[in-house]
C-alpha positions as a Markdown table, in Angstrom:
| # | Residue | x | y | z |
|---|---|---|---|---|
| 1 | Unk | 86.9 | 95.9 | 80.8 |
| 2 | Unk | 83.4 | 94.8 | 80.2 |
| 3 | Unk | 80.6 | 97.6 | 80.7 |
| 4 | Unk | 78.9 | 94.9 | 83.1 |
| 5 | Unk | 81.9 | 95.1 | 85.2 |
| 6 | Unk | 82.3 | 99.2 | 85.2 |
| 7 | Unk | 79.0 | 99.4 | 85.5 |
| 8 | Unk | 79.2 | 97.0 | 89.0 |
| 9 | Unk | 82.4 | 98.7 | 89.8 |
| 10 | Unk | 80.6 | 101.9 | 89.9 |
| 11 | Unk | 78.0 | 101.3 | 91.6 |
| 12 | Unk | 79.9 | 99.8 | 93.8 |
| 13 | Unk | 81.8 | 102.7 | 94.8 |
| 14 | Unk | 78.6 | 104.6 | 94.8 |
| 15 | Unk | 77.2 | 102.5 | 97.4 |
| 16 | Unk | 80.2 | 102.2 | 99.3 |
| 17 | Unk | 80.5 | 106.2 | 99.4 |
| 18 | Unk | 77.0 | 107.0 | 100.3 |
| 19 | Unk | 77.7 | 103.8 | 103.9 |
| 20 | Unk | 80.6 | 106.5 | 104.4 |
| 21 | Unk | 78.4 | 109.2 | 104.3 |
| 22 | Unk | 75.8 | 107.5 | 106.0 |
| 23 | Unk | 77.9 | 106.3 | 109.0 |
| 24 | Unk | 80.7 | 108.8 | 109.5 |
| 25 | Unk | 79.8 | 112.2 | 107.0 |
| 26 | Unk | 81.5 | 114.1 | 104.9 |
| 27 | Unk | 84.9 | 115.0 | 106.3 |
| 28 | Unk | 86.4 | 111.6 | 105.6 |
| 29 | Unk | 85.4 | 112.3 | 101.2 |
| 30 | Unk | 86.9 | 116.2 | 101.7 |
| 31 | Unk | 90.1 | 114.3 | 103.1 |
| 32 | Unk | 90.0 | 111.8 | 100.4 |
| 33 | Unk | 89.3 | 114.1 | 97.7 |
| 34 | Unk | 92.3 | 116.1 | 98.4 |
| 35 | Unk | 94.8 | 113.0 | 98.7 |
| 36 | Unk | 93.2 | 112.2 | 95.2 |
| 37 | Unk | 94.1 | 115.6 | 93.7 |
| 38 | Unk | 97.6 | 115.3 | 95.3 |
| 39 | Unk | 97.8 | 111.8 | 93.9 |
| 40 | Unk | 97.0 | 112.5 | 90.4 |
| 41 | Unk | 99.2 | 115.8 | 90.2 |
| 42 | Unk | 101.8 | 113.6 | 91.3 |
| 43 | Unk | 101.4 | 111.0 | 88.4 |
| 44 | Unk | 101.1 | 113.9 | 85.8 |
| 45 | Unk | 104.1 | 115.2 | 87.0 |
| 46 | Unk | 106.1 | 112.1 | 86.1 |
| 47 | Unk | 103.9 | 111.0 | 82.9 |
């Protein structure tokens, strides 16, 4: 990956985030954040 594209990639989600925020609040990143966490525990556990 080129750092153009991370670069656009993150600002991408940045900007897609703060719509979320914007539009609907926070609950939505507090449910996401905790199906992250649960997602990457459950990849370490079978790395």
């Amino acid at each position: 990956m080129t750092t153009k594209i991370a670069i656009g990639l993150g600002l991408l989600i940045i900007a897609l985030l703060a719509v979320d925020v914007a539009l609907f609040g926070t609950n939505h990143l507090v449910f996401l954040g905790k199906k992250l966490f649960e997602l990457i525990d459950w990849i370490a556990f079978w790395r």
